[in-house]
PQR file of N, CA, C, O and H, with PARSE charges and radii, in Angstrom:
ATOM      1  N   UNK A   1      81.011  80.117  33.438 -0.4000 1.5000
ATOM      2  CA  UNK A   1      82.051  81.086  33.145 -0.0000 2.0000
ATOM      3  C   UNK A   1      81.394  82.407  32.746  0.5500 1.7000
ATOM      4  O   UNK A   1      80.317  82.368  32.153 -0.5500 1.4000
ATOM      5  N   UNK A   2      81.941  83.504  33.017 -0.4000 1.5000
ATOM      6  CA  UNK A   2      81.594  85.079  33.009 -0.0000 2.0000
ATOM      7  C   UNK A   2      81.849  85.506  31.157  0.5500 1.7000
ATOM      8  O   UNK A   2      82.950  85.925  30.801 -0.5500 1.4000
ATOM      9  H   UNK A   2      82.817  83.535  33.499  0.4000 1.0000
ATOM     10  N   UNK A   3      81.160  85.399  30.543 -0.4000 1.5000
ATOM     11  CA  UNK A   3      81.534  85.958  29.412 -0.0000 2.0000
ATOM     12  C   UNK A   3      81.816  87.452  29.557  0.5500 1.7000
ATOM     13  O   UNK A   3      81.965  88.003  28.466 -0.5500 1.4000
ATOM     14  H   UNK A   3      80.265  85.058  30.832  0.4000 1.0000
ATOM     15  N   UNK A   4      81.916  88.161  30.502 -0.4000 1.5000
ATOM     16  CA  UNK A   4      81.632  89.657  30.331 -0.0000 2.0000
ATOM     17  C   UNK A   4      83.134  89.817  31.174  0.5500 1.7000
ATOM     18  O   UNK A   4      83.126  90.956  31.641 -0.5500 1.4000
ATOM     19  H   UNK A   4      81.796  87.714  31.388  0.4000 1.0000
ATOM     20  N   UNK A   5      84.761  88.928  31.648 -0.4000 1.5000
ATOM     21  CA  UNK A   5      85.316  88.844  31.823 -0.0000 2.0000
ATOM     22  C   UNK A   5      86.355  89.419  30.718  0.5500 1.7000
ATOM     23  O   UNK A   5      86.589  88.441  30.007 -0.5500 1.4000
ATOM     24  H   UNK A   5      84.767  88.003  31.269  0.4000 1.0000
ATOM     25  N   UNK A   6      87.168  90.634  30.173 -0.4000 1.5000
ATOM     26  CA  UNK A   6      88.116  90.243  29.282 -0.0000 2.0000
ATOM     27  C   UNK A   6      88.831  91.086  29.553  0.5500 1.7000
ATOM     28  O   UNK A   6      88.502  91.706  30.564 -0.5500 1.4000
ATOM     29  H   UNK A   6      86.979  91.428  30.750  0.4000 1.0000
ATOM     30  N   UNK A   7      90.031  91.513  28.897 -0.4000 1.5000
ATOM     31  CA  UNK A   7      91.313  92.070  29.150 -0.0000 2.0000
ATOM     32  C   UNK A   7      90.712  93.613  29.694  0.5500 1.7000
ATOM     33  O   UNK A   7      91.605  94.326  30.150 -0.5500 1.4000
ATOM     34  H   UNK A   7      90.298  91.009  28.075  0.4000 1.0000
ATOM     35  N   UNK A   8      89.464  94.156  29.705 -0.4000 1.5000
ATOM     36  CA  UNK A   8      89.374  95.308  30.133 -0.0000 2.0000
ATOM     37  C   UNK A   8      88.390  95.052  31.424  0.5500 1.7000
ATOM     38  O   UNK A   8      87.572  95.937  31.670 -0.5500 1.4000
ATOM     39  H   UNK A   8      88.738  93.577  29.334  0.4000 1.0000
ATOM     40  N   UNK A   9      88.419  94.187  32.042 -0.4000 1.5000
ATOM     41  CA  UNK A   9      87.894  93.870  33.325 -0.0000 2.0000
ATOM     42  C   UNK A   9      88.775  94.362  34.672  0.5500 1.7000
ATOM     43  O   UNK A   9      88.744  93.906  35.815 -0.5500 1.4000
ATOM     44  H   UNK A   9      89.084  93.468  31.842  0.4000 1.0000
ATOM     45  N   UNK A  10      89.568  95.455  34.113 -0.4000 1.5000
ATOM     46  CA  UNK A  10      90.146  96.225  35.381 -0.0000 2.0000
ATOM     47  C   UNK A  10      89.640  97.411  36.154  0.5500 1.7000
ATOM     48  O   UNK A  10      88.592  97.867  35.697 -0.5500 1.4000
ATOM     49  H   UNK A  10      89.593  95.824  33.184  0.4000 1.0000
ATOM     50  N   UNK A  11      90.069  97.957  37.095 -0.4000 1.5000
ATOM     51  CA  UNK A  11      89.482  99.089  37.244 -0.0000 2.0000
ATOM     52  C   UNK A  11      90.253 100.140  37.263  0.5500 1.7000
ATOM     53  O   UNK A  11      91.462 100.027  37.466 -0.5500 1.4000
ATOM     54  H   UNK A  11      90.920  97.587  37.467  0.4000 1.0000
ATOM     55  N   UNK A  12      89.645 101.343  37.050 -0.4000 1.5000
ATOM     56  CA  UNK A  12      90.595 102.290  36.644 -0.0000 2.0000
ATOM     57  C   UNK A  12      90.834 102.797  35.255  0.5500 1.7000
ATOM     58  O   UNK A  12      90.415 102.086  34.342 -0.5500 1.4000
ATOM     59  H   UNK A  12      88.663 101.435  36.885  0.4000 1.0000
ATOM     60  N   UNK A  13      91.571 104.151  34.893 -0.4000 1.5000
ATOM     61  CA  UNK A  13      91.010 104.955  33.612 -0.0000 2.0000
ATOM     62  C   UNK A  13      91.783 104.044  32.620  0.5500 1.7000
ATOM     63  O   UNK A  13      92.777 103.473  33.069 -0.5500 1.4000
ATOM     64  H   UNK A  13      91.912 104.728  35.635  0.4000 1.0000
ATOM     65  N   UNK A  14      91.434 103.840  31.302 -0.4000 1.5000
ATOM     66  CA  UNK A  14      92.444 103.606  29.856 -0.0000 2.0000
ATOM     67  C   UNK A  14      93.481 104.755  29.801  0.5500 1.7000
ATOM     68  O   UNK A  14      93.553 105.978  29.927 -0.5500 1.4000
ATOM     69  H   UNK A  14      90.626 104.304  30.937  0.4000 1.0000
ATOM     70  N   UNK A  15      94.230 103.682  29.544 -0.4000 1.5000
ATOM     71  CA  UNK A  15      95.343 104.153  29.040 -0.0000 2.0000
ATOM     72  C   UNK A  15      94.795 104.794  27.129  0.5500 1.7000
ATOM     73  O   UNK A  15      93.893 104.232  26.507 -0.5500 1.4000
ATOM     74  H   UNK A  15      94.171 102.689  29.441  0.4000 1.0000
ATOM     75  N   UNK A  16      95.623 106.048  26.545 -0.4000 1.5000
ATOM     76  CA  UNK A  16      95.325 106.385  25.253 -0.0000 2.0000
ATOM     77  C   UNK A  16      95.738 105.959  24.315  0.5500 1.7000
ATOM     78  O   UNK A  16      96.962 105.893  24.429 -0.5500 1.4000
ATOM     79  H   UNK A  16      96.356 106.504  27.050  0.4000 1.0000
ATOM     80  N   UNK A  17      95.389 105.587  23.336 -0.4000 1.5000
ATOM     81  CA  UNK A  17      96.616 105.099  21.816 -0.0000 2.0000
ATOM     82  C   UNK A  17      97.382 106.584  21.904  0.5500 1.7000
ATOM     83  O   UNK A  17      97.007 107.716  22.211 -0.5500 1.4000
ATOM     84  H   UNK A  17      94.395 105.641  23.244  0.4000 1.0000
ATOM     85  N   UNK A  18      98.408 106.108  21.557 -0.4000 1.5000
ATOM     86  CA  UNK A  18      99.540 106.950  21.102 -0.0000 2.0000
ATOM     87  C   UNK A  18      99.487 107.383  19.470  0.5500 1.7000
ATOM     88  O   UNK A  18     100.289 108.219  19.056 -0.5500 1.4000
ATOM     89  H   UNK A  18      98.713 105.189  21.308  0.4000 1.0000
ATOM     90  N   UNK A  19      98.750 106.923  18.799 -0.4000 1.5000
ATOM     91  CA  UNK A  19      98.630 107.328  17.530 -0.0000 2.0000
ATOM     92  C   UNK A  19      97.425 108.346  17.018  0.5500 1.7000
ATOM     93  O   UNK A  19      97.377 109.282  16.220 -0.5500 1.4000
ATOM     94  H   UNK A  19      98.098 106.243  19.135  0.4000 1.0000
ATOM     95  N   UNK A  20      96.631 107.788  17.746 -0.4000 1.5000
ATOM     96  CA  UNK A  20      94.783 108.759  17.506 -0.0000 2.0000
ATOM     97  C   UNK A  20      94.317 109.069  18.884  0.5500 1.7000
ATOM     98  O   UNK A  20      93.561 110.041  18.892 -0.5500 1.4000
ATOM     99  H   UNK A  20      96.670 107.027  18.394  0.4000 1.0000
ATOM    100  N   UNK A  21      94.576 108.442  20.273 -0.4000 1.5000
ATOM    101  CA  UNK A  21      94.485 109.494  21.378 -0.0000 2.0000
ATOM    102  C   UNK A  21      92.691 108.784  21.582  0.5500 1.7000
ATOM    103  O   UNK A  21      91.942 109.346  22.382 -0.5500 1.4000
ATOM    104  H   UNK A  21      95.190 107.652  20.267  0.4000 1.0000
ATOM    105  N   UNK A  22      92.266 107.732  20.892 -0.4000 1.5000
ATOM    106  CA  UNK A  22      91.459 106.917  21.640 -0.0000 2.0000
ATOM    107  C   UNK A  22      91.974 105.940  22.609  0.5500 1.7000
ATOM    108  O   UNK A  22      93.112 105.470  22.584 -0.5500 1.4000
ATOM    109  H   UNK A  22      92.874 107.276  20.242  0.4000 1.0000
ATOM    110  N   UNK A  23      90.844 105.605  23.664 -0.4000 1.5000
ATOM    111  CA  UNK A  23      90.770 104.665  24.197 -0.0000 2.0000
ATOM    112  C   UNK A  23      90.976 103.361  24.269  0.5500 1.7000
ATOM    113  O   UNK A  23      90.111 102.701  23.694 -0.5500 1.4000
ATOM    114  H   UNK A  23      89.920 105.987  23.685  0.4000 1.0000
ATOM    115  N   UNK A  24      92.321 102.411  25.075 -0.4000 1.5000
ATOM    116  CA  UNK A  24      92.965 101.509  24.503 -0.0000 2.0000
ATOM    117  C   UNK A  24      91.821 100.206  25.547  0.5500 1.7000
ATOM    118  O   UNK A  24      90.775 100.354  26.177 -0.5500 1.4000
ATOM    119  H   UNK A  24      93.025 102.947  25.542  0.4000 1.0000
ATOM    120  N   UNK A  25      92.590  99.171  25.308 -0.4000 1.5000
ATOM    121  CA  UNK A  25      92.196  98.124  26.293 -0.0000 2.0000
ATOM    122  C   UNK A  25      92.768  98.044  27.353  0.5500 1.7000
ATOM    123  O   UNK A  25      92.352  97.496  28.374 -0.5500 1.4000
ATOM    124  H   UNK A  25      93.441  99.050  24.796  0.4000 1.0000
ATOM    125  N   UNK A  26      93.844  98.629  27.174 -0.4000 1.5000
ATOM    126  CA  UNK A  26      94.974  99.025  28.573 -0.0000 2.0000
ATOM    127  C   UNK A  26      95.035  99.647  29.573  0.5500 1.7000
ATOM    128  O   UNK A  26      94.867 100.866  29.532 -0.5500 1.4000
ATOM    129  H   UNK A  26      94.181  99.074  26.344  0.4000 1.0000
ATOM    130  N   UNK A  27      95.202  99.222  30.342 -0.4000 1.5000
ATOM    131  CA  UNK A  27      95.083 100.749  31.631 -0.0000 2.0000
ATOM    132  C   UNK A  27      96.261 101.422  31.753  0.5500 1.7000
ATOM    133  O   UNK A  27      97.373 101.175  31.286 -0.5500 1.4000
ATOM    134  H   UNK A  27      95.339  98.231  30.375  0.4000 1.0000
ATOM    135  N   UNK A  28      95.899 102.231  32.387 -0.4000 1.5000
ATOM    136  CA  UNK A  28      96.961 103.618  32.287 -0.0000 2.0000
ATOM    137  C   UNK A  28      98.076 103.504  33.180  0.5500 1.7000
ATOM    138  O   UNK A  28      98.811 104.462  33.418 -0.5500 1.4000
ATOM    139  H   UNK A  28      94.996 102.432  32.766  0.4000 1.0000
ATOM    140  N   UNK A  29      98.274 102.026  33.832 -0.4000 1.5000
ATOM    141  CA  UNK A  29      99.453 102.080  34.518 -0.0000 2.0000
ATOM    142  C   UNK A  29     100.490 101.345  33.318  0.5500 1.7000
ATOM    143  O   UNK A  29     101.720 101.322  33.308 -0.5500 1.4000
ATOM    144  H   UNK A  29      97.677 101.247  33.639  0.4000 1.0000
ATOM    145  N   UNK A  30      99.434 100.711  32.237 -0.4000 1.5000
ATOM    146  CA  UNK A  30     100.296  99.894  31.192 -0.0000 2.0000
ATOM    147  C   UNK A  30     101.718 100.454  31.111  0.5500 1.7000
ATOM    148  O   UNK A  30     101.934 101.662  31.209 -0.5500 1.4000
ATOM    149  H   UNK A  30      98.435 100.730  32.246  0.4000 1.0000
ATOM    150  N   UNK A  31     102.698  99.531  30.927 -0.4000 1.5000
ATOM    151  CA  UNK A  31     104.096 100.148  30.742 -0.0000 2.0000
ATOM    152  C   UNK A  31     104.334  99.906  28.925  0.5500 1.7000
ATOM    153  O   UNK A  31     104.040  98.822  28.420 -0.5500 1.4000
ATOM    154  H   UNK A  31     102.523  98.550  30.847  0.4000 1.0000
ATOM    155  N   UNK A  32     104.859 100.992  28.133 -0.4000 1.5000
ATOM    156  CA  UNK A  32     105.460 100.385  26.791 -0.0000 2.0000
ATOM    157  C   UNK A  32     104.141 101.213  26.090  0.5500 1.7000
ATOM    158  O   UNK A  32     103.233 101.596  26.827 -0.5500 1.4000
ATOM    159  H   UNK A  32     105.098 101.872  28.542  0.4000 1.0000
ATOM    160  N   UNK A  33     104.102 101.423  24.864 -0.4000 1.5000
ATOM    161  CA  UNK A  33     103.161 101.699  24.141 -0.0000 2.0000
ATOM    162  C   UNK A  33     101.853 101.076  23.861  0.5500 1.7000
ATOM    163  O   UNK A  33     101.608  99.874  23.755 -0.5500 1.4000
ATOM    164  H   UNK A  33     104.840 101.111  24.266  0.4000 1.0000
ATOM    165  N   UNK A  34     101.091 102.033  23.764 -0.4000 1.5000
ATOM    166  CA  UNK A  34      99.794 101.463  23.887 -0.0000 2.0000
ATOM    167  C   UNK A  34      98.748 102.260  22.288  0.5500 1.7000
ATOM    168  O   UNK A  34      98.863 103.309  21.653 -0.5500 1.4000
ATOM    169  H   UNK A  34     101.291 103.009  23.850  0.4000 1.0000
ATOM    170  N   UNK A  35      97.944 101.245  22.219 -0.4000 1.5000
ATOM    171  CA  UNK A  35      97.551 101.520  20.725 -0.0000 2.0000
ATOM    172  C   UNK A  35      95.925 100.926  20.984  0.5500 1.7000
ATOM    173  O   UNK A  35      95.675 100.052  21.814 -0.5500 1.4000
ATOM    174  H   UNK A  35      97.850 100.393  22.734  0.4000 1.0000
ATOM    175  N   UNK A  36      95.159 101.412  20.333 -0.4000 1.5000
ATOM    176  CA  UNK A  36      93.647 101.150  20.501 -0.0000 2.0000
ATOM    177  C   UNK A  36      93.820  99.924  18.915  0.5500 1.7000
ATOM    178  O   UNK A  36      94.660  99.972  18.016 -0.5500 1.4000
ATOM    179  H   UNK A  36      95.362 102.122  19.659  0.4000 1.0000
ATOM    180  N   UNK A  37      92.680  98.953  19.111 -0.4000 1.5000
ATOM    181  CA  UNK A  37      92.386  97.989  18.884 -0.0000 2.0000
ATOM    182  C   UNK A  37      92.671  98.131  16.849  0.5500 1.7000
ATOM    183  O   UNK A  37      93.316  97.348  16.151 -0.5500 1.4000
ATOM    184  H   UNK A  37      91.998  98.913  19.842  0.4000 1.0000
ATOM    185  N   UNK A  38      91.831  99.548  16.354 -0.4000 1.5000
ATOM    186  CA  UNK A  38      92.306 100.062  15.235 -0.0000 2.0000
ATOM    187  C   UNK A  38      93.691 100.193  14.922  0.5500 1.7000
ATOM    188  O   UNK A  38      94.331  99.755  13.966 -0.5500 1.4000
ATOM    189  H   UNK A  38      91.307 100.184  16.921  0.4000 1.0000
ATOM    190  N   UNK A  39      94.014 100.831  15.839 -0.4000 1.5000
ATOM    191  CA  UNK A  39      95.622 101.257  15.274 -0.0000 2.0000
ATOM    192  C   UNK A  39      96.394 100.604  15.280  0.5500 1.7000
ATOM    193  O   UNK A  39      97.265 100.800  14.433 -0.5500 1.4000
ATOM    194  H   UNK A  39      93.494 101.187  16.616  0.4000 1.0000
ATOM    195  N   UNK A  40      96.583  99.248  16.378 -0.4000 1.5000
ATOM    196  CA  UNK A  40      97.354  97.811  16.557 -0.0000 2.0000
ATOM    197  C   UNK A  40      96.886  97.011  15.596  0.5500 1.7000
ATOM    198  O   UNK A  40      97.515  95.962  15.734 -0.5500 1.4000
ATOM    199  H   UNK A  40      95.875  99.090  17.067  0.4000 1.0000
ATOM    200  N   UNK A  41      95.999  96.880  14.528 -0.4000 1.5000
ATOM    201  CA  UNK A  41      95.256  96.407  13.398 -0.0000 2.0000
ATOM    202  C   UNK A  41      96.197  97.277  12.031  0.5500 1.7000
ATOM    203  O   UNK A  41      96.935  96.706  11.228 -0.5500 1.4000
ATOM    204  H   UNK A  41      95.488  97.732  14.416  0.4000 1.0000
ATOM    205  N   UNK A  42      95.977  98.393  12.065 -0.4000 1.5000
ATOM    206  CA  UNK A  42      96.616  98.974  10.832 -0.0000 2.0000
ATOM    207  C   UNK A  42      98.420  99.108  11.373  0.5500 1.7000
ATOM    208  O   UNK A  42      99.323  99.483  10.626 -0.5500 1.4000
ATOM    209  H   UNK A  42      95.378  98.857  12.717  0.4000 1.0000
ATOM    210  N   UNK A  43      98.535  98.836  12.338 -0.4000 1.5000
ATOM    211  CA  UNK A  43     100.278  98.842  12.148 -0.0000 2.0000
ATOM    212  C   UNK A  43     100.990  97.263  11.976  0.5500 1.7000
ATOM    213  O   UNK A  43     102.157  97.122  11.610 -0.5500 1.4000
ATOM    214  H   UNK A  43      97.801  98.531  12.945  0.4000 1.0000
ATOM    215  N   UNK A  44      99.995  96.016  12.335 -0.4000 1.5000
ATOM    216  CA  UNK A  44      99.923  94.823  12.278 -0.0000 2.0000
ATOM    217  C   UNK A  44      99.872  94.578  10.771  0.5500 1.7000
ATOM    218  O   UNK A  44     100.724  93.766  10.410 -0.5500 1.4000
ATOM    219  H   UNK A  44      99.048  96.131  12.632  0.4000 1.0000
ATOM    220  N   UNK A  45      99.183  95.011   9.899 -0.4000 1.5000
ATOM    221  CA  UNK A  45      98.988  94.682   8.653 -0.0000 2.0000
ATOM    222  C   UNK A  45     100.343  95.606   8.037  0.5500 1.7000
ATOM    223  O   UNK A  45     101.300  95.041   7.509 -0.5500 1.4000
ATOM    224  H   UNK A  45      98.491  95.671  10.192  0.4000 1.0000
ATOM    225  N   UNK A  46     100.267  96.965   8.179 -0.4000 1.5000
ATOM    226  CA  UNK A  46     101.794  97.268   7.529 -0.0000 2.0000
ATOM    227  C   UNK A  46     103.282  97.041   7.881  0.5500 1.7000
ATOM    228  O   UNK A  46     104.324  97.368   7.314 -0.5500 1.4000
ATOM    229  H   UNK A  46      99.489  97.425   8.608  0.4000 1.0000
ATOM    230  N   UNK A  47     103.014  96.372   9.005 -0.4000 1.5000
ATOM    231  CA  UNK A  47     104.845  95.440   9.291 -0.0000 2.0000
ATOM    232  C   UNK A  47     104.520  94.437   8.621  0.5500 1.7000
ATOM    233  O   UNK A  47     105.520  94.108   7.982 -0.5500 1.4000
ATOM    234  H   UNK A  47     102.167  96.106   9.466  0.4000 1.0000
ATOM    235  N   UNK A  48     103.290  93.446   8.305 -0.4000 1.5000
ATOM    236  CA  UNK A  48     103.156  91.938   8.320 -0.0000 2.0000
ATOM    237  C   UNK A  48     103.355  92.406   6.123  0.5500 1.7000
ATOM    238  O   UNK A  48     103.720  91.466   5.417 -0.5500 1.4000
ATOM    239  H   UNK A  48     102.479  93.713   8.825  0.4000 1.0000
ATOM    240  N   UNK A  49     103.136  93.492   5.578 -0.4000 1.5000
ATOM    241  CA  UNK A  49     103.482  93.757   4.600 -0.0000 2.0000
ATOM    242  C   UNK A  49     104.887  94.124   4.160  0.5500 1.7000
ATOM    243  O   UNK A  49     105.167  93.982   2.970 -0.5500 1.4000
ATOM    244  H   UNK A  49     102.839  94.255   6.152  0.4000 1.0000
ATOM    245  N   UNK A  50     105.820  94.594   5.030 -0.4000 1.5000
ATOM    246  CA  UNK A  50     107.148  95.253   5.195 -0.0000 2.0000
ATOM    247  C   UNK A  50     107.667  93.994   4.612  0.5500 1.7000
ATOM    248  O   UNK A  50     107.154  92.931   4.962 -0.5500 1.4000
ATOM    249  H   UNK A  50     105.593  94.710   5.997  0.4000 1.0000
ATOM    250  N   UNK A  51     109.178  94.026   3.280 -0.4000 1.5000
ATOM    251  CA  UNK A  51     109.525  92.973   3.668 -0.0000 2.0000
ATOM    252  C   UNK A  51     110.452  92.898   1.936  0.5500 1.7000
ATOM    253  O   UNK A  51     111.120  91.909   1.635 -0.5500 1.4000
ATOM    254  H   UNK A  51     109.595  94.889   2.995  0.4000 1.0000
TER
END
């Protein structure tokens, strides 16, 4: 098995986070919002706090 296989094994540009305007895992045809690995981390922890 290819360890060097993972969700960014596409081709073609990233899609941007919508929050800081880095580089997501997503490609840029992604549909729906897209968030780099940080920012899906800090909005994950403040909903999973919401309450």
């Amino acid at each position: 098995m290819d360890d060097t296989a993972s969700a960014t094994s596409h081709s073609g540009p990233l899609a941007e986070c919508v929050l800081c305007r880095e580089p997501t895992e997503y490609p840029e045809s992604y549909k729906g919002v897209t968030l780099c690995p940080v920012c899906e981390w800090h909005e994950a922890q403040r909903t999973a706090c919401s309450g």
